[in-house]
N, C-alpha and C positions, 0 to 999 in steps of 0.2 A: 504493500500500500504506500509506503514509504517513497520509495522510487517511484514509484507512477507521479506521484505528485510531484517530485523532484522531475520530473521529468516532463510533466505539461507545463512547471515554469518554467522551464527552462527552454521549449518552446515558445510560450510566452513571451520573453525576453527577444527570440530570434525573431519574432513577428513585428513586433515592435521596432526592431531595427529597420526589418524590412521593409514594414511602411513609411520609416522615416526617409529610406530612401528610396521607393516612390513617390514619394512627394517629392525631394527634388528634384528626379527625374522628370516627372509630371508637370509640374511648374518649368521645367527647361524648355520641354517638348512642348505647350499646351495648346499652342497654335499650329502645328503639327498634326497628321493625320497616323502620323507614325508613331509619335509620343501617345495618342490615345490608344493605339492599337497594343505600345509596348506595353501602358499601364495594365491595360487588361488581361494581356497573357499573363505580368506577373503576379495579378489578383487570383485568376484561375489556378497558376501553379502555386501558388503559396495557401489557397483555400485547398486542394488533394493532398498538399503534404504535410496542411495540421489536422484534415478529415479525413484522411485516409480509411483508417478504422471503421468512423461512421459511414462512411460511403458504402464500404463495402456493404454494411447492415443494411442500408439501404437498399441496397441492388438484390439483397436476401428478401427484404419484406417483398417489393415488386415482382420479382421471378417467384414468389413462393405459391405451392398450391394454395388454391379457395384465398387470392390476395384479393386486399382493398384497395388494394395501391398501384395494379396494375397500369394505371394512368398514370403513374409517377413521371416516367419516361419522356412523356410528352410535353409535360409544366414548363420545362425549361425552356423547352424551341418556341412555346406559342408565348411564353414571354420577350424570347429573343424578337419575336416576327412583332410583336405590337410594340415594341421599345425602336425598331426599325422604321416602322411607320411614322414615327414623330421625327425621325431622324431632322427634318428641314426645321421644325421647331426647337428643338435642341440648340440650332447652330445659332436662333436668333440670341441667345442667352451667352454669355461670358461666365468663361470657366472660376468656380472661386469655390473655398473650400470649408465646411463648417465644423465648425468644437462642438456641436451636439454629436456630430458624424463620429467623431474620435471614440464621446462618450455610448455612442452605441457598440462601436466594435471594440472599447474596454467591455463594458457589459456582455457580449454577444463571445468573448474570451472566455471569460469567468466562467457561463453557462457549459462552455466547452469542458473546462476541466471540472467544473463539479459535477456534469453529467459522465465525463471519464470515470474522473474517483469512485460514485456511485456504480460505476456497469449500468448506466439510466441510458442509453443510446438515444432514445427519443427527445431528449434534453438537449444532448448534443449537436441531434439534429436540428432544432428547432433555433439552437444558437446561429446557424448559418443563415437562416431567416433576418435574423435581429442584425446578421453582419451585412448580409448584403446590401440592408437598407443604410447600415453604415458606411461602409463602403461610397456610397453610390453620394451620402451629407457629404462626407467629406472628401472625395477626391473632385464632386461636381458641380455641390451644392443645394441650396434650397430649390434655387428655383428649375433648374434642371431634374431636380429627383420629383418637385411636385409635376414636372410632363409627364413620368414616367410612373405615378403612382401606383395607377392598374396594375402594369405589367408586375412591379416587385409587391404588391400585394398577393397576386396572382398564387406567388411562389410558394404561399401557404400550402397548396392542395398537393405539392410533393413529398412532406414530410409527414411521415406516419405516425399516428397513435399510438401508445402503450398497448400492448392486448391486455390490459388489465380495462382499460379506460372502454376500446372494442367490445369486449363483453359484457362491462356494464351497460352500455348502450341497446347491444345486439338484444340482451334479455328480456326488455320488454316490447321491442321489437317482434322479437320471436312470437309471445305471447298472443301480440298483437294481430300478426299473418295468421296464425293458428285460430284463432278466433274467427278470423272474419274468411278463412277459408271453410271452414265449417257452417258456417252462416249461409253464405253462397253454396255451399255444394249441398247442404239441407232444402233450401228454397227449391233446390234444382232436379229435388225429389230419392236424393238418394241415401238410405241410412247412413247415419256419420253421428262420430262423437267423439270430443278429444277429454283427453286427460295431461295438462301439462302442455308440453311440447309434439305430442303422440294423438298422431286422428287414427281412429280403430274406422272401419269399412271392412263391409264384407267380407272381402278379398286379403284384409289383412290388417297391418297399419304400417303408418308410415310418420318420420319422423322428422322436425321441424327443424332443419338445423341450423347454424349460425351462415350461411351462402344465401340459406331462403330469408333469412329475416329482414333483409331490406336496404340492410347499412351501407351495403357495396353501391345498391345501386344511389344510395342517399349522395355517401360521396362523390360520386361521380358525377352527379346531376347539381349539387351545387356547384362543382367547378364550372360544370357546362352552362350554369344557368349566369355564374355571374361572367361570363362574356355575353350572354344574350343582353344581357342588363348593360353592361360596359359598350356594348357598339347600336343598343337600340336607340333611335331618335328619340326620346321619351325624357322628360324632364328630371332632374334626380327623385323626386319621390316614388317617382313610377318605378324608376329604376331599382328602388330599395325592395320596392313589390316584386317588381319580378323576380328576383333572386330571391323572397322568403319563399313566392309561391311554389320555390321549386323543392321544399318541405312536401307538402303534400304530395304534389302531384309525382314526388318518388318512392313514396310511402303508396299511395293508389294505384300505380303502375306495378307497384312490386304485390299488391294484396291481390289483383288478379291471378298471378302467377298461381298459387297454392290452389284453388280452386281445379283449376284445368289439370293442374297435378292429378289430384283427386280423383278427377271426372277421369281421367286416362288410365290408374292404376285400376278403378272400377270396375270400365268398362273392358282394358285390355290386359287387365295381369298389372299385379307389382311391380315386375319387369321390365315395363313397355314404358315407365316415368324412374328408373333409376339413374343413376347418376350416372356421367356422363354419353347417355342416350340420345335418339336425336328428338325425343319431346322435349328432355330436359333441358338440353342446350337450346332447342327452338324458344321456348318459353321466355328463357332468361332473355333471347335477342328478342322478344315479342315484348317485353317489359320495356325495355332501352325505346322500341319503335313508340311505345304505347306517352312513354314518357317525354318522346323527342317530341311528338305533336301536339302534344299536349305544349308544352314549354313553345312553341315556335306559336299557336295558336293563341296563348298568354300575349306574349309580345307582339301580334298583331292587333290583339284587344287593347291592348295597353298606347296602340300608337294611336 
């Protein structure tokens, strides 16, 4: 334990230099295309080799079966591509650099090594969040990072939850689908009854597990929802709407699913809705369809 800690300060200490000479560098180059270009690569390579570790966690959570985070991959480029788009805005602004910027990426350090010391890797994670905004105060500024707010907001939907935090979520969740597929699939005339997480039907039963409960697709659709919101014509309150609405409408997209579950293992065997089948996998893309139109149809309402 000892040396771990002796060992993120003393990282600490190399980062600290290194930004100090970024900044010179940055300030030499700053009217430069080159200078900007260089500050960046050495922001990228000095972010991989104090996150190393996390990253690689990272790359675990996303590749990993039944992931939530499967979209992790993606946060980064559709940030790159909307930071790209202001590019002509950006240039009207003069480069200048801010001490809130510092004090985020001291802050955005700290979380690093306390989430080290702990083995908290989602801490860790989360610290690059806090730095990138740092980052971005002080080698650019206020008014340059306020162009770019979206995109490094954005950046939230690639760092992952605790599974501790996951499952408390997924739980009443779970409960939830289970409920209201049994609902639907009684109206629908056919014997059903759950206990828990387990709907008993003729044919057997079947059980509700943390993929069905909704969470995946939650996350994914807030991300998706707050670019609907971020590039719809719509005034900001409209815009705070649409990005809540997308609560529901991935919770209702997703309460279908279990239902047709049901009515499949019913009517065609246990078998014919097990995992990864092609009802089960249809379903889950039938949930994303059910939910995208929903969300596009919001946003037309809303304009």
């Amino acid at each position: 334990m000892y040396n771990m800690e002796l060992t993120s300060f003393m990282e600490l200490i190399e980062v600290m230099k290194l930004i100090e000479l970024m900044e010179l560098k940055t300030t030499r180059f700053k009217r430069s295309p080159f200078g900007h270009i260089l500050g960046l690569t050495i922001v990228c390579l000095l972010i991989i080799f104090l996150y190393k570790i996390t990253l690689l966690w990272m790359y675990d959570r996303y590749t990993a079966a039944d992931s939530y985070y499967s979209h992790g991959f993606l946060v980064p480029l559709i940030s790159l591509y909307f930071i790209y788009q202001k590019r002509q805005q950006l240039q009207l602004y003069t480069q200048q650099f801010s001490m809130l910027g510092l004090l985020l990426i001291l802050f955005a350090l700290l979380l690093h090594i306390l989430g080290t010391v702990l083995y908290i890797f989602s801490i860790s994670g989360f610290s690059i969040f806090f730095l990138t905004i740092g980052l971005s105060l002080f080698l650019f500024g206020n008014q340059r990072t306020k162009v770019i707010w979206f995109p490094l907001l954005f950046l939230i939907f690639m760092f992952p939850l605790p599974m501790t935090v996951i499952s408390f979520i997924a739980f009443p969740l779970k409960m939830m689908a289970a409920k209201a597929g049994v609902w639907v699939t009684s109206l629908l005339g056919v014997p059903v009854y759950h206990e828990g997480f387990n709907i008993y039907i003729p044919a057997g039963h079947l059980l509700v597990d943390n993929p069905c409960s909704g969470l995946r697709s939650l996350i994914s659709f807030m991300a998706l929802g707050s670019i609907f919101a971020y590039v719809a014509p719509i005034p900001t309150g409209r815009k705070w709407l649409l990005f809540l609405l997308t609560i529901p409408i991935a919770l209702f997209s997703n309460f279908t699913r279990v239902p047709l579950l049901v009515q499949a293992s019913h009517y065609l065997g246990l078998e014919a809705a097990a995992p990864d089948t092609i009802i089960h996998t249809g379903t889950g893309i039938l949930v994303f369809v059910i939910g995208f139109v929903l969300l596009l149809t919001s946003a037309k309402v809303l304009e």
